[in-house]
MIZATI-476796 format. One record per residue (C-alpha): residue number from 1; residue in three letters; chain; z, y, x. Coordinates in steps of 0.5 Angstrom, whole numbers. Layout:
N
r nr=NUM rest=ALA kette=A pz=Z py=Y px=X $
...
***
This chain:
276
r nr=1 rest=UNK kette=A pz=-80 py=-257 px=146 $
r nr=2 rest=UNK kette=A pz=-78 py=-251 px=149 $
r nr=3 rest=UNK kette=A pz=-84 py=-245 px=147 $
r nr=4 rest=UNK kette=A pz=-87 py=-241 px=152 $
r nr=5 rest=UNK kette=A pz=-88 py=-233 px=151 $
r nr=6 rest=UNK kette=A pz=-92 py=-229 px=157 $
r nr=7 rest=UNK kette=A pz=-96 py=-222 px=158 $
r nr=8 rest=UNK kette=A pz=-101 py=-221 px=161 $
r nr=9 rest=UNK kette=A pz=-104 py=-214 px=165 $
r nr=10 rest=UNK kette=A pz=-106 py=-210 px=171 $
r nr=11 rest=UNK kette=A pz=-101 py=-208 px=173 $
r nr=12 rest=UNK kette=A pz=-96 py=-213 px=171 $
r nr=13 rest=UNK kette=A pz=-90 py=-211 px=176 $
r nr=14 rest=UNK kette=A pz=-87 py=-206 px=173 $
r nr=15 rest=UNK kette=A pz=-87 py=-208 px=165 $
r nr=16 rest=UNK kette=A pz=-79 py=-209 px=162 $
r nr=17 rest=UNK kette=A pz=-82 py=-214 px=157 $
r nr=18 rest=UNK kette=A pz=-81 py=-221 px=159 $
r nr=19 rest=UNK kette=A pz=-73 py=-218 px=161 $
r nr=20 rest=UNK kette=A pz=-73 py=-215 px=153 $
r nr=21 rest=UNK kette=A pz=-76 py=-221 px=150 $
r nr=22 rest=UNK kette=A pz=-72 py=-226 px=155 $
r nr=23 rest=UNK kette=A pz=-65 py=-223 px=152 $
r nr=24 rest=UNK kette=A pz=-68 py=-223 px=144 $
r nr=25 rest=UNK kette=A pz=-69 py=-231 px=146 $
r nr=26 rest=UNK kette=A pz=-63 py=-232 px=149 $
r nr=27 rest=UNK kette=A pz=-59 py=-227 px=143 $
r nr=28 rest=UNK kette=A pz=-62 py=-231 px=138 $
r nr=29 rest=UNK kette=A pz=-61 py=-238 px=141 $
r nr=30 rest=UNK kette=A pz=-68 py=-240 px=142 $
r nr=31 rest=UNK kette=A pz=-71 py=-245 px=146 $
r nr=32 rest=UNK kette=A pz=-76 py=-241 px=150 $
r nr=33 rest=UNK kette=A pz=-78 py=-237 px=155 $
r nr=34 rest=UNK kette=A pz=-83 py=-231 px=157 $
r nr=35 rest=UNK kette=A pz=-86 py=-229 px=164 $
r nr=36 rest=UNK kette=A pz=-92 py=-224 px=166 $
r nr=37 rest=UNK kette=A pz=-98 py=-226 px=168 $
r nr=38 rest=UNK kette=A pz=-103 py=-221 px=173 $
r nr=39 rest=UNK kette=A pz=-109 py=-222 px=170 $
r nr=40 rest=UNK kette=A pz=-115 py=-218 px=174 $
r nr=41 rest=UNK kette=A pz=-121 py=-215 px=169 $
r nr=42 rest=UNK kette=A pz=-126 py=-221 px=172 $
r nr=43 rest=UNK kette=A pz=-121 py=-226 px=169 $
r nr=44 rest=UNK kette=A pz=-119 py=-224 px=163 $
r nr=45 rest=UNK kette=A pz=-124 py=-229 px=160 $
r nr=46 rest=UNK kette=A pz=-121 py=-235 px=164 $
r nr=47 rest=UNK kette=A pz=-115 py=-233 px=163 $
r nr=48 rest=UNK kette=A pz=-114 py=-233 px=155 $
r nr=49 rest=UNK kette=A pz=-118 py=-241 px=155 $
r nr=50 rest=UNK kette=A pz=-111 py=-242 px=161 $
r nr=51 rest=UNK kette=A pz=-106 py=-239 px=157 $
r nr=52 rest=UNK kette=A pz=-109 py=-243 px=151 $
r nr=53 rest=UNK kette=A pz=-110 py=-249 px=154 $
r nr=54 rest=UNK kette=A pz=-103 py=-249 px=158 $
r nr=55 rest=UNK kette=A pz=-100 py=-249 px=151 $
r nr=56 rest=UNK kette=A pz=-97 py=-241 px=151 $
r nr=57 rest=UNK kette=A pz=-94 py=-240 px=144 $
r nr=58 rest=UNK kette=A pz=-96 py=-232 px=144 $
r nr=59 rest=UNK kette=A pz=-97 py=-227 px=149 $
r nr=60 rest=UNK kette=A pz=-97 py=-219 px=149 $
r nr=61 rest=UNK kette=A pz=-103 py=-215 px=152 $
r nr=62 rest=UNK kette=A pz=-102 py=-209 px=156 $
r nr=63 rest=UNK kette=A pz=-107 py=-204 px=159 $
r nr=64 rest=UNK kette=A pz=-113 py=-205 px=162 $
r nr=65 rest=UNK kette=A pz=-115 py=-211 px=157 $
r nr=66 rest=UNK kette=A pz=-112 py=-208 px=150 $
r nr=67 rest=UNK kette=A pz=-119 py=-207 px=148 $
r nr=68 rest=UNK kette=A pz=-124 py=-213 px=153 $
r nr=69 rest=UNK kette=A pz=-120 py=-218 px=150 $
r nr=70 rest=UNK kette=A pz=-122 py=-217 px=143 $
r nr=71 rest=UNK kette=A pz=-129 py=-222 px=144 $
r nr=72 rest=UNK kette=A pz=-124 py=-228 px=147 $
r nr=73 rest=UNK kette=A pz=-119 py=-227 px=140 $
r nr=74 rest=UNK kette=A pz=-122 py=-232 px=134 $
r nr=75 rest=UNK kette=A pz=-119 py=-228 px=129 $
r nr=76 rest=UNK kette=A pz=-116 py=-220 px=128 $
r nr=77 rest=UNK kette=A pz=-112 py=-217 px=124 $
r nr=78 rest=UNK kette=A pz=-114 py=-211 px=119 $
r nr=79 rest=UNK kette=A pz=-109 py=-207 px=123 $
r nr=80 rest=UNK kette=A pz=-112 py=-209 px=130 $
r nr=81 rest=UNK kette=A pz=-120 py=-209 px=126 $
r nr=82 rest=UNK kette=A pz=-119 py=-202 px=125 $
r nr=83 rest=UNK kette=A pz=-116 py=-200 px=132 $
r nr=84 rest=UNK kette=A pz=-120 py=-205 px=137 $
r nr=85 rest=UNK kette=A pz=-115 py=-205 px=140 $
r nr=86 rest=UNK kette=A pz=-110 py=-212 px=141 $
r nr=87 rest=UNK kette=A pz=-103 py=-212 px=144 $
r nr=88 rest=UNK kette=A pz=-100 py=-218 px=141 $
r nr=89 rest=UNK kette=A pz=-104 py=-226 px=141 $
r nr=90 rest=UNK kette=A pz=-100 py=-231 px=136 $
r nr=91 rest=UNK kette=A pz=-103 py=-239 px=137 $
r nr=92 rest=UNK kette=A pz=-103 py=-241 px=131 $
r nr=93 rest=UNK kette=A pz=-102 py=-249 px=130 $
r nr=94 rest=UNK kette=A pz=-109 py=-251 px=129 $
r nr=95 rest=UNK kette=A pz=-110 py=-247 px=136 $
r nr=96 rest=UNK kette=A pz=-113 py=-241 px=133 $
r nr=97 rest=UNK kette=A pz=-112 py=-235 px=138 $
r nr=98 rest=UNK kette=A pz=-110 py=-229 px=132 $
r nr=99 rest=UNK kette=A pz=-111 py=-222 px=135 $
r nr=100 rest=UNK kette=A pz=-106 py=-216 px=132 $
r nr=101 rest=UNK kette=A pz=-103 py=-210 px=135 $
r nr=102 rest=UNK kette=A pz=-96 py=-207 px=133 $
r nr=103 rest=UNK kette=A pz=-97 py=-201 px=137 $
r nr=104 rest=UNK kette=A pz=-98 py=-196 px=133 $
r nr=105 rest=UNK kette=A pz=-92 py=-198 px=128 $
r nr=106 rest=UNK kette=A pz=-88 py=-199 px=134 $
r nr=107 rest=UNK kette=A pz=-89 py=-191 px=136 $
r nr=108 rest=UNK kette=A pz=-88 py=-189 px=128 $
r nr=109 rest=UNK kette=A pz=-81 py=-193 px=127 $
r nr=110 rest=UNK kette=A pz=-78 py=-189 px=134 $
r nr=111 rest=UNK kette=A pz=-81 py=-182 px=133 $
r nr=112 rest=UNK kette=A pz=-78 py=-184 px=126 $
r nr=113 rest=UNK kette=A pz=-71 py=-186 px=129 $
r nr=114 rest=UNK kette=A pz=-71 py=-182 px=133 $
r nr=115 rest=UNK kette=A pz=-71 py=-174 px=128 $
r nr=116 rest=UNK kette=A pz=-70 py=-177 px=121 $
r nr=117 rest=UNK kette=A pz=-77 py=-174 px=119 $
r nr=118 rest=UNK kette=A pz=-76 py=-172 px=112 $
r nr=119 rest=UNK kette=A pz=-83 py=-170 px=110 $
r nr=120 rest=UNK kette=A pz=-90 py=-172 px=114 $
r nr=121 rest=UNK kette=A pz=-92 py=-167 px=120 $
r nr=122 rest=UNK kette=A pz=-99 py=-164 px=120 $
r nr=123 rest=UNK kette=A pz=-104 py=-161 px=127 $
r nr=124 rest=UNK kette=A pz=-102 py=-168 px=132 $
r nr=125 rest=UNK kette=A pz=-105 py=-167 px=139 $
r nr=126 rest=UNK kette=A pz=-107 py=-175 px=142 $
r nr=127 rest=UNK kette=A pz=-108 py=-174 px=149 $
r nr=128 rest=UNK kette=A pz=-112 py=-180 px=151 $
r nr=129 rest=UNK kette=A pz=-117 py=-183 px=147 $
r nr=130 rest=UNK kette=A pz=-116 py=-192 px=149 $
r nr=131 rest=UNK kette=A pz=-113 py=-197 px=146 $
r nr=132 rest=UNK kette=A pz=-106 py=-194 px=146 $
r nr=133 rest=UNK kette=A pz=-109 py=-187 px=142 $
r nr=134 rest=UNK kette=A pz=-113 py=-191 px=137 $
r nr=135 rest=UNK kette=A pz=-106 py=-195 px=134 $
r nr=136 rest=UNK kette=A pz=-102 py=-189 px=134 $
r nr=137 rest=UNK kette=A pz=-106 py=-185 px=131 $
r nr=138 rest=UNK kette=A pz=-109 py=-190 px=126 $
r nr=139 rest=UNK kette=A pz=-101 py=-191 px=124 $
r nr=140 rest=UNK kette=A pz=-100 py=-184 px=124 $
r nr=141 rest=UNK kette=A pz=-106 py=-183 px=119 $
r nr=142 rest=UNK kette=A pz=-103 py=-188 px=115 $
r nr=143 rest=UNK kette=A pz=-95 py=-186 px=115 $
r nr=144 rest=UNK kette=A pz=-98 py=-179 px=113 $
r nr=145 rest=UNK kette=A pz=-100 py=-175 px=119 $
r nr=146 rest=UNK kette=A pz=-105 py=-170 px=120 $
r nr=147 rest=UNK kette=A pz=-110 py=-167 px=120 $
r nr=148 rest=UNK kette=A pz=-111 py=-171 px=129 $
r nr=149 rest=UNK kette=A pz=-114 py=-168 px=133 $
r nr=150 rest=UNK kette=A pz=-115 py=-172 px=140 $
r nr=151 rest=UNK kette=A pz=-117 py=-169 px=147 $
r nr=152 rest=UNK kette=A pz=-119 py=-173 px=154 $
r nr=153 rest=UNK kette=A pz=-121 py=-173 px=160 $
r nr=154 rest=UNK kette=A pz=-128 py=-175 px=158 $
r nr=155 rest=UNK kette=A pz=-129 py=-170 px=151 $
r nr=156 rest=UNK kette=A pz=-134 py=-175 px=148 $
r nr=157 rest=UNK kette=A pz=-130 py=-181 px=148 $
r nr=158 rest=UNK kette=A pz=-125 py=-175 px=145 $
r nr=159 rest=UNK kette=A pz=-130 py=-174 px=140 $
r nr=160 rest=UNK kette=A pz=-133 py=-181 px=139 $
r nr=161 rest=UNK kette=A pz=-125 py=-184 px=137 $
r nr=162 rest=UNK kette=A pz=-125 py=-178 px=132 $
r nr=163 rest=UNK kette=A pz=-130 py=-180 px=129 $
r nr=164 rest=UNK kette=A pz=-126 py=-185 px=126 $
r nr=165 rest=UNK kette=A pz=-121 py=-181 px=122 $
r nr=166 rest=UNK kette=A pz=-121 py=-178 px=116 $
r nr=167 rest=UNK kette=A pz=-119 py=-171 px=119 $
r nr=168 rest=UNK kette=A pz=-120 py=-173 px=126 $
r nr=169 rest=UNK kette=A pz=-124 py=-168 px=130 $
r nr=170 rest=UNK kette=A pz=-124 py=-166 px=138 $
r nr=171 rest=UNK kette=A pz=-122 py=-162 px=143 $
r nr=172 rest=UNK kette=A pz=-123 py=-161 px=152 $
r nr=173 rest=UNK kette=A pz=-117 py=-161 px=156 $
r nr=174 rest=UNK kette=A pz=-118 py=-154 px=157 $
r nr=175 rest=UNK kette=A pz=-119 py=-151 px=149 $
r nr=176 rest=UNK kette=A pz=-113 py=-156 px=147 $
r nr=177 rest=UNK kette=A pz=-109 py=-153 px=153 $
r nr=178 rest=UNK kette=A pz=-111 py=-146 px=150 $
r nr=179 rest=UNK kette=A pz=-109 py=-149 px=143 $
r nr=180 rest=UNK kette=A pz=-103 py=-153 px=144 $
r nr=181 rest=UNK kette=A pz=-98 py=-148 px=140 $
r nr=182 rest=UNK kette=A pz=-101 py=-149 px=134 $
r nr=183 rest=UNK kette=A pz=-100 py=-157 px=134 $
r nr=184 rest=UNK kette=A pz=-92 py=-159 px=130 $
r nr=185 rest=UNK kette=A pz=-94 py=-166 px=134 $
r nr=186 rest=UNK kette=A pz=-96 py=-167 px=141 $
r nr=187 rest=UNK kette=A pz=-97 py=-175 px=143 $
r nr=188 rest=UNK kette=A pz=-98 py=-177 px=151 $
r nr=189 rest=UNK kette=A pz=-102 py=-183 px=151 $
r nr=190 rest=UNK kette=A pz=-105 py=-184 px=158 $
r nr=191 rest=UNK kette=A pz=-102 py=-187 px=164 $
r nr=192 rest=UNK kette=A pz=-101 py=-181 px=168 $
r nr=193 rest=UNK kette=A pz=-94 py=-180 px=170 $
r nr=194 rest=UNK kette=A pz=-92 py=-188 px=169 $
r nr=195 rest=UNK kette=A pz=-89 py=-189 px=176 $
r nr=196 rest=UNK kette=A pz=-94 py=-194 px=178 $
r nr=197 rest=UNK kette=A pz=-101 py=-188 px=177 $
r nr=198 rest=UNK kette=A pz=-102 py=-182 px=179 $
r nr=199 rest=UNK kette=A pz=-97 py=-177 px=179 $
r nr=200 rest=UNK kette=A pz=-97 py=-171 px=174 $
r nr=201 rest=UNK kette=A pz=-99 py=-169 px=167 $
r nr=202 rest=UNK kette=A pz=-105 py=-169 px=163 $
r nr=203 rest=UNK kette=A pz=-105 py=-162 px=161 $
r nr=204 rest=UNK kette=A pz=-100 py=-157 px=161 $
r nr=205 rest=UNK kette=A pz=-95 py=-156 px=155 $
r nr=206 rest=UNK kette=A pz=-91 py=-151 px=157 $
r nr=207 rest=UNK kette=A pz=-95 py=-146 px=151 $
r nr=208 rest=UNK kette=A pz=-92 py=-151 px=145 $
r nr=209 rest=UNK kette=A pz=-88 py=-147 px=140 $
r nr=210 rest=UNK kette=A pz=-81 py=-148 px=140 $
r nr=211 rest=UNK kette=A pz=-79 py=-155 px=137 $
r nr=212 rest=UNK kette=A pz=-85 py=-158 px=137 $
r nr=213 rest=UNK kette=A pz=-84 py=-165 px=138 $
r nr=214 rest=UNK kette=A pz=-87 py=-168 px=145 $
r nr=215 rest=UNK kette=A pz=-88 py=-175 px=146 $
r nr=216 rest=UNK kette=A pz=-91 py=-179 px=151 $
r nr=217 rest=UNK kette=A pz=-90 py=-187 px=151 $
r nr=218 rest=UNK kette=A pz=-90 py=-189 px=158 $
r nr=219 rest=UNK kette=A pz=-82 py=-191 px=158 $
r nr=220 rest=UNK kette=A pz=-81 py=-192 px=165 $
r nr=221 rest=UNK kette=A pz=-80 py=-186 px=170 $
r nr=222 rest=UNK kette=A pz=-75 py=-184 px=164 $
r nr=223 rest=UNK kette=A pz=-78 py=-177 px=164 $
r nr=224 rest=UNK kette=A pz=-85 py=-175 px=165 $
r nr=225 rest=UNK kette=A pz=-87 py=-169 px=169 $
r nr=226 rest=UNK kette=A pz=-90 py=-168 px=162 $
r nr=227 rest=UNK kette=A pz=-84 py=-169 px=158 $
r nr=228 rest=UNK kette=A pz=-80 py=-165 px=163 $
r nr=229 rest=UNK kette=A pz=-84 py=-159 px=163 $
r nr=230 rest=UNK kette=A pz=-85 py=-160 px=154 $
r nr=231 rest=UNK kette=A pz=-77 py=-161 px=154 $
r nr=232 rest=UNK kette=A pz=-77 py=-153 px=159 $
r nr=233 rest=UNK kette=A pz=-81 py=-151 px=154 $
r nr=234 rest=UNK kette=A pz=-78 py=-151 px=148 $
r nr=235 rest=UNK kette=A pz=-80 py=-158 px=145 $
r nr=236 rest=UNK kette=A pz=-76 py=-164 px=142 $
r nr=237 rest=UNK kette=A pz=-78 py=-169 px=147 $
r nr=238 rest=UNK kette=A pz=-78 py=-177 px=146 $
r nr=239 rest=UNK kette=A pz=-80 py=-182 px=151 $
r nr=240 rest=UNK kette=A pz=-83 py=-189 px=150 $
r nr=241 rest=UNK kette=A pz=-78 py=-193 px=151 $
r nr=242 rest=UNK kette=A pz=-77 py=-193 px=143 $
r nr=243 rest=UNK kette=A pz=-84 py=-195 px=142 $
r nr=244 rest=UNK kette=A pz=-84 py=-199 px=147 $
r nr=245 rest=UNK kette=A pz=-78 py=-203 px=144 $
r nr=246 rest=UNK kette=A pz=-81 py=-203 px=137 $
r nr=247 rest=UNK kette=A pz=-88 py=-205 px=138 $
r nr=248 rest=UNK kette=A pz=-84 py=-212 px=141 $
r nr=249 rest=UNK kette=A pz=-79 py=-213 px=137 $
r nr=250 rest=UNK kette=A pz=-86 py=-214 px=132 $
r nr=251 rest=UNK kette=A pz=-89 py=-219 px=137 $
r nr=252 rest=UNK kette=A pz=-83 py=-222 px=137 $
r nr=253 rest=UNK kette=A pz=-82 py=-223 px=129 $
r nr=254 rest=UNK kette=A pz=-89 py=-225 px=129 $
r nr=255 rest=UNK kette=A pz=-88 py=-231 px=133 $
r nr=256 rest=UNK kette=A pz=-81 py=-233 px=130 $
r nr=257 rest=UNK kette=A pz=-80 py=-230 px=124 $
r nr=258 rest=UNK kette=A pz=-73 py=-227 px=126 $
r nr=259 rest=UNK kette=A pz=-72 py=-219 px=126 $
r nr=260 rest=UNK kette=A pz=-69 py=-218 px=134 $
r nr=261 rest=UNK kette=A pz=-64 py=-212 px=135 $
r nr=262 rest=UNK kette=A pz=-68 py=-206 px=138 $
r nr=263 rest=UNK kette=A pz=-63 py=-200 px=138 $
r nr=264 rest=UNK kette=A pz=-57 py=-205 px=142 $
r nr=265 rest=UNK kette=A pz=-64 py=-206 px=146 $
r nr=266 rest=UNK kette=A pz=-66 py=-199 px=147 $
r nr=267 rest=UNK kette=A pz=-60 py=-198 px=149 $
r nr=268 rest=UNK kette=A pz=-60 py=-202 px=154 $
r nr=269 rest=UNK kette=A pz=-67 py=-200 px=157 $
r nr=270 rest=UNK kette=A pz=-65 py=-192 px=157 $
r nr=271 rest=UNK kette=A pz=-58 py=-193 px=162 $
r nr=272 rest=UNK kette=A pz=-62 py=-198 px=167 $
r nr=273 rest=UNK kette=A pz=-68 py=-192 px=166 $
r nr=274 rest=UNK kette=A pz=-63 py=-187 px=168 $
r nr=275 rest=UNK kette=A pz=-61 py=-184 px=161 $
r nr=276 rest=UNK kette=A pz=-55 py=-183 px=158 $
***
């Protein structure tokens, strides 16, 4: 019987993941399908007893429901427990709905990858304080990183999410601008600059030490204002496209125990995106 896969999100048009999971599928020979579903914040609830009931085999969570969705699940993992935040649902066989997140695993393997890290790397700034913040930085905690210090919009959402960490501490958009040349990492969690919000940059990087490395995990356009800016600067930059591939070849594996192939994928998704 042929399984069905979905992600679920809002917006939803502009996500690459039925795309990459489709071609996993048909590159592992398995009988089965992905799509997207547009589900509003209203909806959510009606739409997770839908998914269930219409026999999805699993689905990927994007923003804005990574953390709302948490009272629908039936059970977490530790690492989405710790991060109250999920973006992968596996239904097991008995219909119990398994909430884990793989993002921010998924972030560590790409920034990894991407420079070879030898050694761990202190003084991390995580722009952003939502779901995509809290399981990054719990993985980067955990592979080593720190002290993190995480600034947002709203400095107390900044400074409740620090509470979190064993290093954690808070800073305003503007100090952390004023501050930014003592961080070795910078990581760019929010949505400014995907191609469907807002245009723009969150703060400005321009004041980074040469070689620190700058992230942003949006992955679509390819360069953010903010990493153009980061990369003119001086700054090692890294895009989302890696993260992004990571933390779905981990949903993947946990709904069909096989290890897809993510550099073949990132290349992929770098030229259609206009990379080389």
């Amino acid at each position: 019987m042929k399984k069905w896969y979905a992600v679920i999100g809002d917006p939803i048009a502009q996500s690459m993941s039925p795309e990459m999971h489709e071609a996993w599928f048909r590159e592992n020979q398995i009988n089965a399908s992905y799509i997207p579903v547009h589900v509003k914040a209203d909806e959510l609830e009606a739409a997770v007893s839908s998914l269930k009931r219409l026999g999805c085999s699993g689905w990927n969570v994007t923003v804005p429901h990574k953390t709302a969705i948490i009272p629908f699940i039936d059970k977490l993992d530790e690492t989405a427990s710790r991060m109250n935040a999920v973006n992968t649902v596996k239904v097991l066989e008995d219909g119990t709905l398994y909430g884990m997140n793989t993002d921010g695993q998924g972030f560590v393997r790409s920034l990894q990858e991407v420079y070879a890290l030898g050694e761990t790397i202190g003084n991390v700034l995580v722009i952003g304080a939502g779901g995509a913040a809290s399981g990054i930085s719990f993985a980067l905690e955990d592979a080593g990183f720190g002290p993190i210090t995480f600034t947002n919009r709203t400095f107390e959402k900044a400074l409740q999410l620090s509470g979190g960490f064993s290093s954690g501490s808070a800073l305003s958009f503007k100090d952390a601008e004023s501050a930014i040349g003592k961080f070795e990492l910078i990581v760019q969690t929010t949505s400014v600059g995907m191609n469907y919000a807002r245009s723009g940059i969150p703060l400005d990087p321009s004041g980074i030490t040469e070689g620190t490395i700058v992230a942003d995990i949006i992955y679509n356009p390819f360069e953010t204002d903010f990493l153009r800016i980061a990369r003119e600067s001086g700054g090692k930059t890294l895009n989302g496209i890696g993260m992004f591939v990571h933390q779905g070849a981990l949903s993947f594996e946990l709904w069909t125990g096989i290890t897809p192939d993510t550099r073949k994928m990132i290349q992929s998704i770098s030229t259609k995106l206009g990379g080389n």
